[in-house]
N, C-alpha and C positions, 0 to 999 in steps of 0.2 A: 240592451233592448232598443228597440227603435223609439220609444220613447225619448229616453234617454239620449239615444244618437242624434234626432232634432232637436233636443234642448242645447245640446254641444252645438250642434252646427248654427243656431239660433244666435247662442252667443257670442260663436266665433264669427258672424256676421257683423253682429253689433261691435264687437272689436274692431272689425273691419270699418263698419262704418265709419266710426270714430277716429280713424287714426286718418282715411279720408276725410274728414273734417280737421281732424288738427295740420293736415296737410295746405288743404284750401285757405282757412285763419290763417294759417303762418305765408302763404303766398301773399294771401291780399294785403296783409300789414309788413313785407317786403317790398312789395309794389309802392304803398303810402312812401316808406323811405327809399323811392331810389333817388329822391332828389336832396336828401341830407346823409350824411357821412357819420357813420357812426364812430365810435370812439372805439379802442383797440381792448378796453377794459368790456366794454357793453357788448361785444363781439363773444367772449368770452361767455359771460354769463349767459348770454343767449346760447352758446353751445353747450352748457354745462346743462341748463334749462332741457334742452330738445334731446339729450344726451338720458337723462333721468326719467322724462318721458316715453322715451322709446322703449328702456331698462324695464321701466313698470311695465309697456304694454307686452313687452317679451316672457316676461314674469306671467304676467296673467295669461295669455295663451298659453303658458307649456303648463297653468295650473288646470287650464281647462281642458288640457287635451290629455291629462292625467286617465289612466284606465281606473273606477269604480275596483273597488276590492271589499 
C-alpha cells in the first residue's frame, strides 16, 4: 500500500540521514587529529568500530526493505 510505501521510504531516509551524520562526526573528529598520530592499536579499533556500524546499518535496511507478508 502506499501507505506503507512512505513509511519505508520515510525510514529509509532517516537511515540515510543518519549514516550522513555519522559520516560528518567521523570527518570533523578526523580533522581534530590530523595534527596527532594515532597509535596502530587505536587505528584498529576505530575500524572495528566503523566496521560494526556500517554492519548494523546494512542490517537494518535490508530489514526495512523486507516485503510485509
Amino acid at each position: 500500500t502506499q501507505i506503507h510505501s512512505a513509511k519505508i521510504d520515510d525510514m529509509l531516509n532517516r537511515f540515510d540521514y543518519a549514516e550522513r551524520r555519522i559520516d560528518a562526526v567521523e570527518a570533523q573528529a578526523e580533522s581534530l587529529d590530523l595534527g596527532r598520530a594515532k597509535s596502530l592499536n587505536q587505528a584498529f579499533v576505530d575500524l572495528e568500530a566503523e566496521e560494526r556500524i556500517n554492519s548494523e546499518l546494512e542490517a537494518l535496511k535490508a530489514r526495512v526493505q523486507q516485503p510485509k507478508g
